[in-house]
RODO-2510 file (C-alpha; in nm, 4 decimals, decimal comma):
residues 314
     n   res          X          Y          Z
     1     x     3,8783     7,2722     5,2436
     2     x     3,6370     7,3463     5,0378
     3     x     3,5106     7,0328     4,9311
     4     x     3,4610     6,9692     5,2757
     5     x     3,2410     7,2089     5,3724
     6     x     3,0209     7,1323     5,0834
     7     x     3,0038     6,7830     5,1447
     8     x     2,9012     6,8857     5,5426
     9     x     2,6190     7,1668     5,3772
    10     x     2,5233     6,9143     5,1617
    11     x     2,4082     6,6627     5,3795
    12     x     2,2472     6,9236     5,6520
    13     x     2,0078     7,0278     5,4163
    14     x     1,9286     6,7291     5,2166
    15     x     2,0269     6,4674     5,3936
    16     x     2,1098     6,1138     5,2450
    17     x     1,8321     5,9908     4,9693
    18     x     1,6830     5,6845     4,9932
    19     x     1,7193     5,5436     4,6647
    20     x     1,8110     5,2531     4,5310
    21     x     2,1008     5,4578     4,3121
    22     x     2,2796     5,5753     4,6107
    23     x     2,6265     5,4599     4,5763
    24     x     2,6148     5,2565     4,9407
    25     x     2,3172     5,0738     4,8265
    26     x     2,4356     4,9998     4,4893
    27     x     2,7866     4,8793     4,6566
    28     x     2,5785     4,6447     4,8804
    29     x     2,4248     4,5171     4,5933
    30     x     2,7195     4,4113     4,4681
    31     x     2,8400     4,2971     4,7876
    32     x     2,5351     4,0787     4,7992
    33     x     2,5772     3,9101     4,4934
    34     x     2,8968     3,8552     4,5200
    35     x     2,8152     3,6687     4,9105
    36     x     2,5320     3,4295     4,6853
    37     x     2,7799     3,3421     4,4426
    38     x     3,0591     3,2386     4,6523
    39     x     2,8888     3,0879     4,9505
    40     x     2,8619     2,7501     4,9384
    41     x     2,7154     2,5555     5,2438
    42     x     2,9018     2,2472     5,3641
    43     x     3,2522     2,4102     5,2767
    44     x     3,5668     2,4058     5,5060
    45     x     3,6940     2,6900     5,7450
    46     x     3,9708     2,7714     5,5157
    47     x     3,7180     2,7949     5,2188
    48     x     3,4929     3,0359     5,3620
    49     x     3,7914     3,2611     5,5304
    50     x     3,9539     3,2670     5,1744
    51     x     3,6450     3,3624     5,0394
    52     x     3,5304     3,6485     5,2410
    53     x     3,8564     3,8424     5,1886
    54     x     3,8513     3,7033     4,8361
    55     x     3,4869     3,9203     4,8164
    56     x     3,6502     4,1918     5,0643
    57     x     3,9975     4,2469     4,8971
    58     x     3,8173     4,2821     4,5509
    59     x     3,5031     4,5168     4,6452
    60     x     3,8075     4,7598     4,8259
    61     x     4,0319     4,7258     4,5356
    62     x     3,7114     4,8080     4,2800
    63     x     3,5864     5,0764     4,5159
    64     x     3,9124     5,2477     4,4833
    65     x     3,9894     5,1857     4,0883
    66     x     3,6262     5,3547     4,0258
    67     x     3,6787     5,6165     4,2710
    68     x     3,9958     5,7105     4,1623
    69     x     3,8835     5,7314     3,7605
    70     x     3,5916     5,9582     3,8936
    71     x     3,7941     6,2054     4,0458
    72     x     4,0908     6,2002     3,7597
    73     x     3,7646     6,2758     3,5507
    74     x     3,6357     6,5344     3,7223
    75     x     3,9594     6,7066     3,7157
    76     x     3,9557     6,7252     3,3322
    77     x     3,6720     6,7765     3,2876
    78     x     3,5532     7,0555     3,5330
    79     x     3,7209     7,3901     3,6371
    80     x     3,8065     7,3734     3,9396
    81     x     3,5261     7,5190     4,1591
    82     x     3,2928     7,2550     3,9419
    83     x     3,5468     7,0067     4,0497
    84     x     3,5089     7,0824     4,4482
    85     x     3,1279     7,1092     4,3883
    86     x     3,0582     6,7497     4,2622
    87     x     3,3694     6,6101     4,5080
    88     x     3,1505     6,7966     4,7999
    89     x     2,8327     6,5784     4,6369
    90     x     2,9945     6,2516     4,6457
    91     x     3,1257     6,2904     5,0020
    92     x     2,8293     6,4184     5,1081
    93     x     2,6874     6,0334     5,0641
    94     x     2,9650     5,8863     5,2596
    95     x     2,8609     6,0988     5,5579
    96     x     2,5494     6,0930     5,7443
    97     x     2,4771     6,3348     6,0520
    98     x     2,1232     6,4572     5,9283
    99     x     2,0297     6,0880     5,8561
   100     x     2,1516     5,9636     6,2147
   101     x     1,9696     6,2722     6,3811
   102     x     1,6557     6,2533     6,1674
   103     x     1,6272     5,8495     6,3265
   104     x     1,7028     5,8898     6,6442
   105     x     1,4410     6,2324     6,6620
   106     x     1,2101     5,9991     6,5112
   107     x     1,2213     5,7695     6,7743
   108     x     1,2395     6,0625     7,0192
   109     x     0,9068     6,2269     6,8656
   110     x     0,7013     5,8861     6,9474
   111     x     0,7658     5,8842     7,2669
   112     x     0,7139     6,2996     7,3051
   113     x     0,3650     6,1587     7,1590
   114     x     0,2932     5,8392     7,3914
   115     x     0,3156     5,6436     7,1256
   116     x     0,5417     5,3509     7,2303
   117     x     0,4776     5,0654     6,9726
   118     x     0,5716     5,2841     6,7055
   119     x     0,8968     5,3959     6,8787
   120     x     0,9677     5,0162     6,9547
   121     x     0,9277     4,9764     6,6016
   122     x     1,1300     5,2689     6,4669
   123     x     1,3873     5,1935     6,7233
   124     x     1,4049     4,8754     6,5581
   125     x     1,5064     5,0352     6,2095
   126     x     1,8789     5,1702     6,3784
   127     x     1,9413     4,8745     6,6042
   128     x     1,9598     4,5112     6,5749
   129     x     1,8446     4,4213     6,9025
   130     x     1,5150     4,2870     6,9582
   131     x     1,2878     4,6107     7,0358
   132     x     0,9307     4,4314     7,0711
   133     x     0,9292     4,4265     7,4464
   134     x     1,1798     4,7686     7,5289
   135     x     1,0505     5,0370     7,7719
   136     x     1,1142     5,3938     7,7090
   137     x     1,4596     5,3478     7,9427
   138     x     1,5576     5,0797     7,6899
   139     x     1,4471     5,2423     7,3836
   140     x     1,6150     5,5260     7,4988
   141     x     1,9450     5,3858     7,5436
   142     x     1,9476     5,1730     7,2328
   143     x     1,8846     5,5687     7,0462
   144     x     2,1840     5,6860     7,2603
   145     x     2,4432     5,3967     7,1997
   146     x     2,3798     5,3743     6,8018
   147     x     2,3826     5,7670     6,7554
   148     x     2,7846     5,7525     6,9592
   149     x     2,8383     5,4304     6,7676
   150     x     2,7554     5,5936     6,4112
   151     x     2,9437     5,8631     6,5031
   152     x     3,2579     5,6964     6,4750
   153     x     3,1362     5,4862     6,1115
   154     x     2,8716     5,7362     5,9637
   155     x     3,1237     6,0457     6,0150
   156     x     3,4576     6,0769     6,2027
   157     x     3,5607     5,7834     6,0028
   158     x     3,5159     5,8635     5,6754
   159     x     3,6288     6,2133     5,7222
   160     x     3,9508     6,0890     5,8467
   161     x     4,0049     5,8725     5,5078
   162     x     3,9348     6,1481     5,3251
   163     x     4,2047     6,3599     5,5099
   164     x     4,4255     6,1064     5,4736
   165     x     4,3395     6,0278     5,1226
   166     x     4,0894     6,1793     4,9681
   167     x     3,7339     6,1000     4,8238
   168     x     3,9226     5,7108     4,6923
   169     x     4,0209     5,6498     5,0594
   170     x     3,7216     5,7929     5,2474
   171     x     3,4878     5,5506     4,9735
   172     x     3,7127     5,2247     5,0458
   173     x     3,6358     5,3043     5,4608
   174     x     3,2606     5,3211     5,2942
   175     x     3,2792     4,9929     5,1080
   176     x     3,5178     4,8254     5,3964
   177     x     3,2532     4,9244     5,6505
   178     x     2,9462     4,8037     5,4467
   179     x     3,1501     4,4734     5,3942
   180     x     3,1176     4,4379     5,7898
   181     x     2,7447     4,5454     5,8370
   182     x     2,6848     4,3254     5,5854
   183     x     2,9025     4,0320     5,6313
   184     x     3,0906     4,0629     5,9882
   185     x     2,8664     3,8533     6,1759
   186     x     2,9167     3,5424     6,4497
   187     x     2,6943     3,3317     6,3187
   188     x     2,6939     3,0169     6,1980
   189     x     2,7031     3,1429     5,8214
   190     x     2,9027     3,4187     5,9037
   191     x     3,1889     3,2807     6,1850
   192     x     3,4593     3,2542     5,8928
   193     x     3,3243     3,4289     5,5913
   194     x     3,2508     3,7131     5,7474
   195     x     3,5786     3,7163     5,9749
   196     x     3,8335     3,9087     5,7366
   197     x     3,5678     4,1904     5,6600
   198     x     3,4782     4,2493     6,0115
   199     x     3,8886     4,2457     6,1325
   200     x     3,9314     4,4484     5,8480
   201     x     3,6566     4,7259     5,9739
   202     x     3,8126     4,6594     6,3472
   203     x     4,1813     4,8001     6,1873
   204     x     4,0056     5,1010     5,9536
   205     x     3,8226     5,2148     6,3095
   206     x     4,1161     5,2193     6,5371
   207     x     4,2705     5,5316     6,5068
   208     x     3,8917     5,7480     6,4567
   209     x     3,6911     5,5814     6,7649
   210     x     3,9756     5,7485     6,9312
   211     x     3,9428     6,0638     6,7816
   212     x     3,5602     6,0386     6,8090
   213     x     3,6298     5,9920     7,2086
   214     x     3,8196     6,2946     7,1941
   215     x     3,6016     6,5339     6,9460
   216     x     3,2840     6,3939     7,2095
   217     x     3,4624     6,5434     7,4886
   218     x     3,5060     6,8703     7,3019
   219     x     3,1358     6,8930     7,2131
   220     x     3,0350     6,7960     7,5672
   221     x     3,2807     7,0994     7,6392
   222     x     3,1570     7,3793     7,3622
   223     x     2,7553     7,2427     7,4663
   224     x     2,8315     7,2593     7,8791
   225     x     2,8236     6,8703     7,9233
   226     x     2,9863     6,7239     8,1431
   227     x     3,3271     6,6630     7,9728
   228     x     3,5110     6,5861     8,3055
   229     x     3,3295     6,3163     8,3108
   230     x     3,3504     6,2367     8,0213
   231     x     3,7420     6,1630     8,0233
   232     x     3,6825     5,9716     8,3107
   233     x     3,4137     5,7571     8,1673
   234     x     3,6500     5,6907     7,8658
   235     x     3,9365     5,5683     8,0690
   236     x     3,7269     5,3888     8,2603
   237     x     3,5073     5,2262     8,0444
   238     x     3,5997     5,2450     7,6753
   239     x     3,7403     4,8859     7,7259
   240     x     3,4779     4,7034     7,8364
   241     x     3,3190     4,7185     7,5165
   242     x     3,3438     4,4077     7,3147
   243     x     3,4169     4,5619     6,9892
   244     x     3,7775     4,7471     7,0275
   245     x     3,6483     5,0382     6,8961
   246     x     3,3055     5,0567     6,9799
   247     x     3,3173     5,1639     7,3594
   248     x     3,5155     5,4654     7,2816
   249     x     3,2304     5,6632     7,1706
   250     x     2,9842     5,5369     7,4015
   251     x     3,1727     5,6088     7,7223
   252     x     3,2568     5,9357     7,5710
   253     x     2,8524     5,9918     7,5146
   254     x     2,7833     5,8235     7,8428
   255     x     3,0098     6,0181     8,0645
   256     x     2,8774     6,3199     7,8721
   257     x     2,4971     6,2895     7,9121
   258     x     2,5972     6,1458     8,2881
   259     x     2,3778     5,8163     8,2157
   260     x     2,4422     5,4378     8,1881
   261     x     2,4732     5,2643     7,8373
   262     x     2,5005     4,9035     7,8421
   263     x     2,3341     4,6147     8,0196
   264     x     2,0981     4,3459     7,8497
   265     x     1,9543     4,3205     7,5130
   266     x     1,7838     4,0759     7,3294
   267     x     1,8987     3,9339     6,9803
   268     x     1,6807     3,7031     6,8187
   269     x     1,5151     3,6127     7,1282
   270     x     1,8594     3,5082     7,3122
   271     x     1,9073     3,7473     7,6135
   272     x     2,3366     3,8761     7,5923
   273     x     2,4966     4,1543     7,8746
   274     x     2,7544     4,3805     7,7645
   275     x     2,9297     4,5918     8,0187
   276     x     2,7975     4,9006     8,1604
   277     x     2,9400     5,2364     8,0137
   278     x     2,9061     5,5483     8,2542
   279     x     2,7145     5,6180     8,6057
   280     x     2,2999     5,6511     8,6092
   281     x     2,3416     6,0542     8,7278
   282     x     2,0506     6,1127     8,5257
   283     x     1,7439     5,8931     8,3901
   284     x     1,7139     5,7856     8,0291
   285     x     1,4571     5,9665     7,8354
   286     x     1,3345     6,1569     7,5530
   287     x     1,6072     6,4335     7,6625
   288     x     1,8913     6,1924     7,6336
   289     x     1,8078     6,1157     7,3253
   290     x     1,7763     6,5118     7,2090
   291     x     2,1261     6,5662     7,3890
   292     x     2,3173     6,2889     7,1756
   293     x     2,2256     6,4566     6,8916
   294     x     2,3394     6,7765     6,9726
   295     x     2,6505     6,6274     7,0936
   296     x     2,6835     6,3916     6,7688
   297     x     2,6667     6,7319     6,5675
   298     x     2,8718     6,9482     6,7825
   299     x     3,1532     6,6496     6,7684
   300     x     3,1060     6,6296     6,3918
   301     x     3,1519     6,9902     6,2619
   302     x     3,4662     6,9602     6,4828
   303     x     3,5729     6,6691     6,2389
   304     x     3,4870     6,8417     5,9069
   305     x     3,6694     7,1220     6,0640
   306     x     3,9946     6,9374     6,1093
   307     x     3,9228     6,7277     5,7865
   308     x     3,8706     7,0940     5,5810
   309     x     4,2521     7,1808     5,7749
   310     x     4,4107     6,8400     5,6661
   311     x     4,2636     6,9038     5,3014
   312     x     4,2838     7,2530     5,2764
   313     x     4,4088     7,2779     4,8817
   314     x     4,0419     7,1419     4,7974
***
């Protein structure tokens, strides 16, 4: 329980450092390597699927072995309230809720300001759509859908690992999920090697989109937002998404904040539609963008709360 509450304090006031040493960005180093050294262009189907979970099985596997050592360390090496301090440290990097709120208020302060080519362009740091050309509407929405989305990966998720695990689970969700951001792509380079990694982030999700849905509707609850509609957005929506996991916390969100996620975006200059989440009861803007935070944070102390519960002996 402890350890949890650290890791949560942690991260509220300091956030997550951008540094090359950060574990994440050293384990997508690796990762990166590792995708030079074993991709090799003009290779079969069966090559490049065999690959990919080649590269995902062993970065899990490595993640855990390392993680595992770490904590068996700590153990004896610490007394115990040392031990739950640096434990509370390391999970504080697999969690980000003052990183996601500090981008999307970024983007959210540019447009306060008028200036709209630099929220285009920090909109553009969160979301891999193409943000040249976005409106405030658009920008808006793009803010909106990746704070819900990162809800799920950047918090819910690894605080369910953790529960179920501890800080060697909650880091293999960290290393499965950079596998996918890194690798689970449908492109030509991607279609197979990536394929493994990004079913493998699909399974890992499953269970915490759903519990994301469900801690969003409690926030929209504790904040006075609509959760009604909320629960009715979810059932409604949360399948339209193409991801199986993804529209779970952006109907939740959407029914929430009564707007409309969705719709058409850009990707390299090829236009795509995905399918409308929620009903436009209220316009996109700066506000919305405010209100998913507060809603992100709301949803997220629930899940350190019920992580602390399922962990409460550290």
């Amino acid at each position: 329980m402890i350890t949890t509450f650290i890791a949560f304090i942690t991260d509220c006031i300091l956030g997550d450092p951008q540094t090359k040493y950060h574990p994440v960005s050293l384990l997508g180093r690796f990762i990166g390597a590792a995708d030079k050294f074993f991709y090799k262009p003009g290779k079969s189907p069966a090559y490049y699927l065999i690959a990919g979970a080649g590269i995902a099985v062993a970065v899990t596997a490595l993640t855990f072995a390392l993680m595992r050592s770490m904590v068996m360390l700590l153990h004896m090496t610490l007394p115990l309230y040392g031990v739950y301090i640096v434990k509370g440290v390391i999970l504080a990097f697999l969690i980000c809720p003052r990183s996601l709120a500090a981008a999307a208020l970024a983007v959210r302060r540019e447009i306060v300001n008028g200036n709209l080519a630099e929220a285009r362009k920090k909109v553009g740091y969160i979301v891999g759509r193409d943000t040249e050309n976005l409106d405030v509407s658009e920008i808006c929405r793009a803010v909106v859908e990746t704070v819900a989305e990162n809800t799920t990966d950047g918090i819910v998720s690894p605080l369910f690992f953790y529960a179920l695990g501890g800080l060697p689970l909650a880091a293999v969700y960290k290393a499965v999920n950079t596998l996918d951001s890194m690798m689970g792509y449908k492109n030509g380079r991607y279609f197979y090697y990536g394929r493994f990694a990004a079913r493998l982030d699909d399974v890992c999700n499953f269970i915490p989109a759903r519990i994301t849905a469900i801690l969003l509707v409690g926030a929209a609850f504790l904040r006075h937002f609509d959760y009604r509609n909320a629960v009715r957005i979810i059932r409604r929506d949360a399948h339209k998404h193409p991801s199986p996991n993804g529209g779970w916390a952006e109907a939740a969100a959407a029914g929430a904040l009564g707007v409309r996620l969705g719709g058409y975006n850009s990707y390299f200059g090829k236009m795509s539609f995905r399918a409308y989440m929620g009903d436009p009861l209220r316009d996109l803007t700066e506000k919305t963008i405010l209100r998913a935070v507060q809603l992100m944070y709301t949803a997220s102390i629930g899940a350190v709360i019920v992580a602390a519960l399922c962990r409460y002996w550290e």
